[in-house]
C-alpha positions as CSV (number, residue, x, y, z in Angstrom):
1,X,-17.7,51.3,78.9
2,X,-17.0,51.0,75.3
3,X,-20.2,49.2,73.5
4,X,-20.3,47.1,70.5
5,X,-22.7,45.6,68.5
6,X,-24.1,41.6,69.0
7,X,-23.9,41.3,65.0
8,X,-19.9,42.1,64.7
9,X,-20.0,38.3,65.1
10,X,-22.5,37.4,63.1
11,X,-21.2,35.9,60.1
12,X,-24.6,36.6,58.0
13,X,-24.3,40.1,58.9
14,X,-20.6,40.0,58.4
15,X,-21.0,39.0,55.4
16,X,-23.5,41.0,54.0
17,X,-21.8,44.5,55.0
18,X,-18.4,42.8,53.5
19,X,-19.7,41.5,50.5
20,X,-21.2,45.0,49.5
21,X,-18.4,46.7,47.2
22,X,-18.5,43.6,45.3
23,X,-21.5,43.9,44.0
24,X,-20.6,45.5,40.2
25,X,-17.9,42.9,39.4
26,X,-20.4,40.0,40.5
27,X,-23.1,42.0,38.6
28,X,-20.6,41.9,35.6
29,X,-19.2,38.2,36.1
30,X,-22.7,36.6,35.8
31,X,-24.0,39.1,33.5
32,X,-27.1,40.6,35.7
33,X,-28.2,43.5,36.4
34,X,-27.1,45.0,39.6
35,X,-30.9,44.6,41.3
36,X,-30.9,41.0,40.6
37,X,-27.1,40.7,41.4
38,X,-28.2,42.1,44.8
39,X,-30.5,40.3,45.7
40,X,-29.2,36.9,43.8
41,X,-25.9,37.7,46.4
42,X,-28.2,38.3,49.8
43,X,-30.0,34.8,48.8
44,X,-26.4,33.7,48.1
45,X,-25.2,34.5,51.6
46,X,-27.8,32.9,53.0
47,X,-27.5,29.2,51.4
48,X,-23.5,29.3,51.8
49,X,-24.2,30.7,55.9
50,X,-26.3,27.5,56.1
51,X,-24.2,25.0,54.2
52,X,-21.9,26.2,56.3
53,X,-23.6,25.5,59.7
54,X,-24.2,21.9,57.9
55,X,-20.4,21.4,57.9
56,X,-19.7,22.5,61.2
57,X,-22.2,20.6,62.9
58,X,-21.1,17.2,61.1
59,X,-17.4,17.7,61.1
60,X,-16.2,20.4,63.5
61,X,-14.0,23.1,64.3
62,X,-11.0,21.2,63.0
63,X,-11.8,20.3,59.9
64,X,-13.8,23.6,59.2
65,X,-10.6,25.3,59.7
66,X,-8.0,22.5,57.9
67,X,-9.7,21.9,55.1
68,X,-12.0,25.0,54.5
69,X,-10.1,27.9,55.2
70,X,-7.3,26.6,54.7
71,X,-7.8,25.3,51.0
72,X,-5.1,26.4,48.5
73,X,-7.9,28.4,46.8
74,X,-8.7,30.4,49.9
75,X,-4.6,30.5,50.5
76,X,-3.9,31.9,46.4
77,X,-7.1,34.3,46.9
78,X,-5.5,35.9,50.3
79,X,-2.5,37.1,48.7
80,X,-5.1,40.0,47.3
81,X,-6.1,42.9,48.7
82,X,-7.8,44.1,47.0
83,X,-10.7,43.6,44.3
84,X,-10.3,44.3,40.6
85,X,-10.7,42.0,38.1
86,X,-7.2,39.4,38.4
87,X,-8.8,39.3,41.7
88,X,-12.3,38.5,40.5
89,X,-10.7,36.1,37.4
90,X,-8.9,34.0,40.5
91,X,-11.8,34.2,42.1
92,X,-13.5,32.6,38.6
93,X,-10.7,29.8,38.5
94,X,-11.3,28.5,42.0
95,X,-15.5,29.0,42.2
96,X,-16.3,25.6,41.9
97,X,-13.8,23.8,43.7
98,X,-15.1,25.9,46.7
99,X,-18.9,25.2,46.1
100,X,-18.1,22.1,46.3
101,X,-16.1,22.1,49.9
102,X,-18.9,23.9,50.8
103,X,-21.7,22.5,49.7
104,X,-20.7,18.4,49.2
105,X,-23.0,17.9,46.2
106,X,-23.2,19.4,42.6
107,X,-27.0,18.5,42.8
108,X,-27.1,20.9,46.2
109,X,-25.6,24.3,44.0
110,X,-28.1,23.7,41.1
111,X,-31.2,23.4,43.5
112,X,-30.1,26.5,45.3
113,X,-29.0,28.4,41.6
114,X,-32.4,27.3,40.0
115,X,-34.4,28.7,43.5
116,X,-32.7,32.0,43.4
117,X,-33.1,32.3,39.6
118,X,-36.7,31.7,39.8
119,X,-36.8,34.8,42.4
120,X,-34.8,37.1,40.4
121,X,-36.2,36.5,36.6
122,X,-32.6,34.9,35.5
123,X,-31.0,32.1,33.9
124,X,-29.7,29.5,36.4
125,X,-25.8,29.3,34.7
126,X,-25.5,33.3,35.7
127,X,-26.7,32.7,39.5
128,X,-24.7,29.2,39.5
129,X,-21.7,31.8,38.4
130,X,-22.4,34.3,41.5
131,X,-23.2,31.6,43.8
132,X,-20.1,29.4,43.3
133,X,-18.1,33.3,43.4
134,X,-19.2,34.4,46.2
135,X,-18.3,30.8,48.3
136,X,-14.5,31.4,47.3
137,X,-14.8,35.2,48.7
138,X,-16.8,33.9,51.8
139,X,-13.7,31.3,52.8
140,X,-11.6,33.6,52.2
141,X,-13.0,36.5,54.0
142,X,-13.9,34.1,57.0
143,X,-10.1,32.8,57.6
144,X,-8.8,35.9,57.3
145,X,-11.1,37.1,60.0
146,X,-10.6,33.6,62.3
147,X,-6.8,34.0,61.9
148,X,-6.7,37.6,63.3
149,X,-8.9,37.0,66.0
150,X,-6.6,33.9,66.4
151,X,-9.4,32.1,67.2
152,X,-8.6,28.2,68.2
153,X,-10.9,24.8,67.1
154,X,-13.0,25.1,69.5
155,X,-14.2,28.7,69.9
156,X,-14.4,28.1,66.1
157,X,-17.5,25.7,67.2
158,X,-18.5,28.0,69.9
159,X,-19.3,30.6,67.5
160,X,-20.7,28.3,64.9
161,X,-23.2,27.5,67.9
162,X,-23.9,30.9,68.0
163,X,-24.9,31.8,64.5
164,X,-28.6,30.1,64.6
165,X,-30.0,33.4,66.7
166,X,-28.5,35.9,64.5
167,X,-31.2,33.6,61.4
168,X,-34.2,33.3,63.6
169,X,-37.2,35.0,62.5
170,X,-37.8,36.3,65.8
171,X,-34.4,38.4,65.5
172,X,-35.7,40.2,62.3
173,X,-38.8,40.6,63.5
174,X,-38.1,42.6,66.5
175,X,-35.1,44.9,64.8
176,X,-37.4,46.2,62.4
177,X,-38.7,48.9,65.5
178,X,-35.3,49.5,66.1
179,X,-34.4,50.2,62.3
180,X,-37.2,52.2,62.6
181,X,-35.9,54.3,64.9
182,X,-32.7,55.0,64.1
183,X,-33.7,55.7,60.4
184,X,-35.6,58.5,62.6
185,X,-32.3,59.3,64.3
186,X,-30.5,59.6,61.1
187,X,-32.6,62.4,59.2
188,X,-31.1,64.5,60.9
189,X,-27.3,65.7,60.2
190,X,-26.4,66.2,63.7
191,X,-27.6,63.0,65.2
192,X,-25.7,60.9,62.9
193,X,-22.7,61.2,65.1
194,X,-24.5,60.4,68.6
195,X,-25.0,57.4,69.7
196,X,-28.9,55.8,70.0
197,X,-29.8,55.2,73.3
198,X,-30.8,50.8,74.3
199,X,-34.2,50.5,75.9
200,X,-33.7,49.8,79.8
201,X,-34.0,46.4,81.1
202,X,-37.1,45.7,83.5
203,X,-34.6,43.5,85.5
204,X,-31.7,46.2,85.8
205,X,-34.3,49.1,86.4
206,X,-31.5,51.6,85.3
207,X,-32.1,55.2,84.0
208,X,-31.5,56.0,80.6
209,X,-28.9,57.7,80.6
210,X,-26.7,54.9,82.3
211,X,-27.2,52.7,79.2
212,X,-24.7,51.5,76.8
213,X,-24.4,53.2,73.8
214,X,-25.0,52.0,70.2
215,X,-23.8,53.7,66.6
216,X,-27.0,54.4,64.6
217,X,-25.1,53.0,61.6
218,X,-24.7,49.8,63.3
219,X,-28.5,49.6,63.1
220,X,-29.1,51.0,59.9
221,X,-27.1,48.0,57.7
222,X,-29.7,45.3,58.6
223,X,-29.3,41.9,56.2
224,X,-32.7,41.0,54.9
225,X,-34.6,38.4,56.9
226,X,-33.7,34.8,56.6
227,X,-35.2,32.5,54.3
228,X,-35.5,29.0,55.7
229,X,-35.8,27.2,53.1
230,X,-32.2,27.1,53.1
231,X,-32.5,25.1,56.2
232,X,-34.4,22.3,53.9
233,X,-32.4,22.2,51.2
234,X,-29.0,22.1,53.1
235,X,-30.7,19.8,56.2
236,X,-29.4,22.0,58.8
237,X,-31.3,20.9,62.0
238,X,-30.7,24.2,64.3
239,X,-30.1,23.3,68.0
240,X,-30.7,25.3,71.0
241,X,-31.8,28.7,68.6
242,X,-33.8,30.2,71.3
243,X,-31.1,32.6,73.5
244,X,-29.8,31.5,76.8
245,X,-29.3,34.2,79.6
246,X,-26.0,34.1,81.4
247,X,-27.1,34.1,84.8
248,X,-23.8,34.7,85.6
249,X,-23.5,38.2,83.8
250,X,-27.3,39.2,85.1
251,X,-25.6,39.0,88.9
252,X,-25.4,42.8,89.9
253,X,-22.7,42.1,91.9
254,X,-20.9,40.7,89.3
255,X,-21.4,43.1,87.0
256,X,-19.6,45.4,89.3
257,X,-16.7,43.1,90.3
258,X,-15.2,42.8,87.0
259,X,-16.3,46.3,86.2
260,X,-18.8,46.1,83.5
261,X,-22.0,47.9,85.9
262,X,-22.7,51.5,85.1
263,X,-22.6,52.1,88.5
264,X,-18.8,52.0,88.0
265,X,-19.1,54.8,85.6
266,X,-19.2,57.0,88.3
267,X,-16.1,56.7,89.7
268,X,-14.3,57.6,86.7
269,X,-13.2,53.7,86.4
270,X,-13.5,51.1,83.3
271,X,-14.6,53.8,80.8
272,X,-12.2,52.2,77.9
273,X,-14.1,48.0,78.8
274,X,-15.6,46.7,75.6
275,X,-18.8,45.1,76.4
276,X,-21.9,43.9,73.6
277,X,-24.7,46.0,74.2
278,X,-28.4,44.5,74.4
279,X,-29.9,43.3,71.2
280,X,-33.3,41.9,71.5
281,X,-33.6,38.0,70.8
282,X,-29.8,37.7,70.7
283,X,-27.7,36.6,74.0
284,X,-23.8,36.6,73.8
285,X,-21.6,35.5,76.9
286,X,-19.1,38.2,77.4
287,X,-15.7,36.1,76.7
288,X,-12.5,37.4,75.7
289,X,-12.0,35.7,72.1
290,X,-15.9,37.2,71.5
291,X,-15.3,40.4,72.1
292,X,-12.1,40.3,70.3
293,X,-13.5,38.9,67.1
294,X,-16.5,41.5,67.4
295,X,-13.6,44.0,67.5
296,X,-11.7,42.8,64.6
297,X,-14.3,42.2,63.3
298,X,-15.3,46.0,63.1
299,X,-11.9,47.0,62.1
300,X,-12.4,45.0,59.2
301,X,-15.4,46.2,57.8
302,X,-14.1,49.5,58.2
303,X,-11.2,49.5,56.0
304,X,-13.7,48.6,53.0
305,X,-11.0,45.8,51.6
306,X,-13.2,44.0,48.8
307,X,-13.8,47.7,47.3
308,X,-12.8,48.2,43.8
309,X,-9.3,49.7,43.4
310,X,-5.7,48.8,42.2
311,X,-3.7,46.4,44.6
312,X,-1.9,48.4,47.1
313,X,2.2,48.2,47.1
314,X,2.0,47.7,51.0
315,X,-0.2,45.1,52.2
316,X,-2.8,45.8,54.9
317,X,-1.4,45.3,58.4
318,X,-3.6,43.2,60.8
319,X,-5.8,44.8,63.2
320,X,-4.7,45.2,66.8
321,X,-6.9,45.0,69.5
322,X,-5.9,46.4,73.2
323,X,-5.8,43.5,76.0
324,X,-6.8,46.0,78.0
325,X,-10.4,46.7,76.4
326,X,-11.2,43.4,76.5
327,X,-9.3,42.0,79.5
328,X,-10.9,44.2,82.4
329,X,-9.6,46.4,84.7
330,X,-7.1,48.9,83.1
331,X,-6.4,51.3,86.3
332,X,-3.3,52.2,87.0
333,X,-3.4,52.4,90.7
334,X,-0.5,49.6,91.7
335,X,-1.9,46.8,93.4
336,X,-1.1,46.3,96.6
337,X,1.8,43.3,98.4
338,X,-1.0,41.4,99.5
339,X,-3.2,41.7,96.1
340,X,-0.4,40.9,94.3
341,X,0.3,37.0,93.7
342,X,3.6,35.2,94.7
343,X,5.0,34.5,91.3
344,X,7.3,31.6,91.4
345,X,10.2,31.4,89.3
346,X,9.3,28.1,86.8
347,X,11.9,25.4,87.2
348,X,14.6,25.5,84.2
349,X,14.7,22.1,82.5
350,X,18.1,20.0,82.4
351,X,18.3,20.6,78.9
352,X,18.3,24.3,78.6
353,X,20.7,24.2,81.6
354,X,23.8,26.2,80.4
355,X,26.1,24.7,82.9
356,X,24.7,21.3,82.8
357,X,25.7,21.6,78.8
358,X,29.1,22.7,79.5
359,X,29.4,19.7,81.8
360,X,28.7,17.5,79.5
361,X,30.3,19.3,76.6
362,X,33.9,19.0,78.7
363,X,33.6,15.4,80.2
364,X,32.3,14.6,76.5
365,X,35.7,16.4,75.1
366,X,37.8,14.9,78.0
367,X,36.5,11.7,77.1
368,X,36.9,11.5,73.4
369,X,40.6,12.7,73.9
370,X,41.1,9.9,76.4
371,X,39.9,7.3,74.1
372,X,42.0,8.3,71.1
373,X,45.0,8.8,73.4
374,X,44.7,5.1,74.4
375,X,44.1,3.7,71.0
376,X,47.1,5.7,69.6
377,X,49.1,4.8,72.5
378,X,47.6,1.0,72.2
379,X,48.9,1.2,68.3
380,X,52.1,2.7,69.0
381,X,53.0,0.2,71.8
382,X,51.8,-3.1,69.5
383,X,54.1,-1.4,66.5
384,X,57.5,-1.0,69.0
385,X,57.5,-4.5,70.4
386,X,57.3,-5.7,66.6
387,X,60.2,-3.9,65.9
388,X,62.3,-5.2,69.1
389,X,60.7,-9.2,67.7
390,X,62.2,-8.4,63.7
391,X,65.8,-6.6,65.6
392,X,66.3,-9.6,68.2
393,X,65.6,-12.1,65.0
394,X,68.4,-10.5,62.8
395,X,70.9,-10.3,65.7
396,X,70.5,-14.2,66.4
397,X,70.7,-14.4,62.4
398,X,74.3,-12.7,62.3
399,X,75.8,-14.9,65.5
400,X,74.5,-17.6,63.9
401,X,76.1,-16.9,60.2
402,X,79.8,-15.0,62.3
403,X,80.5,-18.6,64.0
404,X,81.7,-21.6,61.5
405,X,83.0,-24.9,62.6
406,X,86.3,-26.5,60.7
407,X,87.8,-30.0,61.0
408,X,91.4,-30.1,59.7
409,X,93.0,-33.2,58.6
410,X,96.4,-34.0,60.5
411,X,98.0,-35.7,57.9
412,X,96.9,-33.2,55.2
413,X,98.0,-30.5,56.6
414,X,101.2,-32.2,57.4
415,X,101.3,-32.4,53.6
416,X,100.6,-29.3,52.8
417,X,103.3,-27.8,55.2
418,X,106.2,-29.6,54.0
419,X,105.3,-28.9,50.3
420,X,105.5,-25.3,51.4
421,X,108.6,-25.7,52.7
């Protein structure tokens, strides 16, 4: 099995490990120094994660993605890919529309500029200029990310839901052995590239050995802790933070049905699944659009986009993800007649019927010929029989005008007779 970390979907952590090559042009946009500009940035995540939470939870999936990540700022800032400074002076143009979006209220972004400024010794205008900055780069970043893993309105507000976990204080406060540890793990040069193993479960009682596997880098890059205030200034009211256990995935037998038990490791079988490993205080269900956004996810923040450097000739492509590491079995033994299901051939509608067309095409033809032969035929009929009417008129006109009646005069013409003589 192939493990991956719970906080590849965490959009704090997300964040945080994206945000990082940024830092200098923020720095040099609001005119700190790069200390405060990193910590005015990690306070800055924090406010927008939660006025983002706020938005979710009164308007949904839908609107979230309509009319947040798809805002023309978000749209004009994608067509970069990288960051330099035309992409941090677009970034400048559109800062406070976003803030805005985000955040509702004008009132909202000066509370939360004057509360970080306080923290970091600065004036609020240069954290109101980070602040605003950094909610254009976190749409933008966030759609990108929900439009590779193709992600649909309402796994958009199933991992909304998930987000309060990854803030709890509980969360931080039991990762900080586990930092511990792998800080340990990385002194040395050849442990960095193993893999640290997970403390065993109580209820799986399995060896250590047959645990997952986790990156000691993927432990090291821990946000700091949240600060709840953000919670009070944004009224986020977090529901059901504490994790819930999917009973389903604890089944053993389960487990080893779909192939995601160690104890299929030793057949030789589901090696390449992607699975989350165990993170204390956190609980993800193992569902195919979650693993695939943890995935992307990872690919993401390993191609370093928001570093500083030139804008390539070629964009980026998107990163593929195989169906089979997140989809199950991938042996390639051929199932079986009976395993296999009896696929029925899906009933062609009338109107992408190619014969039915061509029916209809001809008697369609066929009758538009018909027609016009009757109404030339109907035209040339009425136009012949006015012709006989005007010929049978003339005819009567020429007897009539051929026969003339005379009345001669007998004793005139006696008259005229004899005077020839």
């Amino acid at each position: 099995m192939t493990t991956i970390s719970p906080t590849r979907v965490s959009m704090y952590d997300f964040l945080y490990q994206d945000t990082k090559p940024m830092l200098s042009l923020l720095a040099d946009a609001a005119q700190l120094s790069l200390p405060q500009a990193r910590l005015a940035m990690d306070a800055s995540l924090q406010a927008i994660v939660s006025a983002l939470l706020v938005y979710q939870q009164h308007h949904k999936g839908q609107a979230v993605s309509k009319k947040l990540f798809g805002r023309a700022a978000v749209k004009e800032l994608r067509q970069y890919n990288s960051m330099n400074f035309v992409t941090i002076n677009a970034t400048l143009y559109h800062r406070q529309d976003a803030a805005d979006a985000i955040f509702h209220d004008n009132e909202c972004v000066i509370k939360a500029s004057e509360h970080i400024a306080s923290n970091i010794d600065a004036k609020i205008p240069q954290v109101q200029i980070l602040l605003t900055s950094l909610c254009v780069v976190v749409l933008r970043e966030l759609a990108i990310l929900t439009e590779y893993s193709q992600l649909d309105h309402d796994e958009i507000n199933k991992w909304f839901a998930l987000q309060p976990q990854f803030l709890s204080a509980k969360r931080f406060d039991v990762s900080q052995p586990d930092l511990a540890s792998a800080e340990s793990v990385a002194v040395s040069p050849d442990s960095i590239e193993q893999s640290t193993l997970l403390e065993s479960s109580s209820d799986t009682e399995q060896n250590a050995s047959d645990l997952p596997l986790l990156k000691a880098e993927q432990l090291l890059d821990t946000p700091p802790a949240f600060d709840t205030y953000w919670y009070e200034l944004t009224s986020f009211k977090p529901e059901n933070q504490e994790p819930v256990q999917d009973m389903q995935m604890a089944t053993g037998n389960y487990l080893k049905a779909i192939g995601r038990s160690p104890d299929n490791l030793q057949q030789g079988r589901h090696n390449d699944m992607l699975v989350f490993a165990d993170m204390p205080a956190i609980a993800l269900p193992h569902q195919r659009w979650l693993l695939q956004l943890a995935k992307i996810s990872d690919i993401y923040l390993s191609r370093n986009r928001l570093r500083v450097n030139s804008e390539p000739v070629n964009p980026p492509k998107p990163p593929l993800v195989s169906l089979g590491l997140i989809g199950g079995n991938n042996d390639n033994i051929p199932a079986t007649i009976s395993e296999k299901p009896i696929e029925y051939d899906a009933a062609t509608p009338l109107w992408k019927n190619p014969v039915i067309l061509i029916i209809i095409l001809v008697i369609s033809t066929l009758g538009a010929l018909a027609t016009l032969k009757y109404q030339t035929q109907k035209s040339n009929g009425h136009i012949l029989a006015t012709e006989e009417v005007l010929e049978q008129e003339v005819i009567k006109e020429r007897q009539q005008q051929d026969v003339a009646i005379v009345r001669v005069d007998d004793e005139s013409s006696t008259e005229e007779i004899a005077t020839d003589k």
